[in-house]
N, C-alpha and C positions, 0 to 999 in steps of 0.2 A: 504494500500500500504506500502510495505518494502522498507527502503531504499537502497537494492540490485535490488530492482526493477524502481529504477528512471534510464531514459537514460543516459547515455555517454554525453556530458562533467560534471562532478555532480559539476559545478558553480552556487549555488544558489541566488538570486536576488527577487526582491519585487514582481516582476513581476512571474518572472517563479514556483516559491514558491507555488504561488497560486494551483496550479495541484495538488499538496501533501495533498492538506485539512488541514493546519495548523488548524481548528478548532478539526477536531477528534485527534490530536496529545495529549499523554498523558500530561498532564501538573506537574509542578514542582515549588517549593518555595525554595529560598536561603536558606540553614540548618543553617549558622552563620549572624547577624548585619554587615553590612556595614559603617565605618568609613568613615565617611569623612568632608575637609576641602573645603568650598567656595573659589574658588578665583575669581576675577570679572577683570580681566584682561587677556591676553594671555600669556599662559605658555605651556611649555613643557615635556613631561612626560617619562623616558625611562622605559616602560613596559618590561613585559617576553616576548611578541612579537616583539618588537622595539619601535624607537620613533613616539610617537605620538602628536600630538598637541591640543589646545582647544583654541577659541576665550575668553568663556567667560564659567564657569560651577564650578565643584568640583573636587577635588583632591581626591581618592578613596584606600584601600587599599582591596587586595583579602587577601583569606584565608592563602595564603602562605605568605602574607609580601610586595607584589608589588603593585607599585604603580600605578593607569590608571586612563585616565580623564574621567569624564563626561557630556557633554555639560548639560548646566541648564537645557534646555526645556523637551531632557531626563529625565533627574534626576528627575525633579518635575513631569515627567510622572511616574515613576516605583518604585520612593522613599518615605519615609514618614518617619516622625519623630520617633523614640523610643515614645517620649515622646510628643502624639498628639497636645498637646494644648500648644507647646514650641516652641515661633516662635522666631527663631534668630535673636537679633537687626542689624544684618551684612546683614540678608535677608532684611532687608526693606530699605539700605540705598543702593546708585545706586553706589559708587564711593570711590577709593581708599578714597581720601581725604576725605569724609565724614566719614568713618569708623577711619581713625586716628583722627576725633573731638571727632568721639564718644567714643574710648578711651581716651583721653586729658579728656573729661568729666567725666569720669569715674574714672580717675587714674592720672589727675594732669598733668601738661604741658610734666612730661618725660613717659608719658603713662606707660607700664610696663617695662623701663628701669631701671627706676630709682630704683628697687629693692625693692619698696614697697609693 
């Protein structure tokens, strides 16, 4: 099936999707790495679409330089490290505050202000 061939209104959804056969649909891989930064609180993101928001995921960059969120549960669905066996100490700790001990630990009471 062509997609000049799906009906009128061409609004696609979880649901209606299904009729296309997403499984015979050609598939495809990111050509470049994906940056990105954890954040573990809620932030805001103005994409090339608009803004968007995120409770809890990563901060991403596309190819062109913009910025878009990613909820975690995503991300740890479609993502993976560069570097497989490289598990971020920021991944295993739940909360802002624990990540600013784990820098204090790492980098002394002025974590990386102090210019060390």
């Amino acid at each position: 099936m062509e997609i000049s061939e799906v009906p009128s209104p061409r609004r696609f959804n979880k649901v209606n999707v299904i009729g296309l056969k997403p499984s015979t649909w050609p598939r495809y891989q990111k050509k470049v790495p994906t940056s990105a930064l954890r954040v573990i609180e809620p932030f805001e993101v103005e994409t090339s679409e608009g803004l968007l928001t995120c409770k809890d995921g990563y901060l991403c960059m596309d190819a062109r330089g913009y910025p878009y969120p990613v909820a975690k549960g995503e991300f740890d669905l479609i993502y993976k490290s560069e570097r497989e066996d490289e598990v971020s100490i920021f991944d295993r700790v739940q909360t802002l505050e624990a990540q600013v001990f784990v820098l204090q630990s790492l980098h002394g009471p002025g974590g990386l202000t102090n210019g060390k």
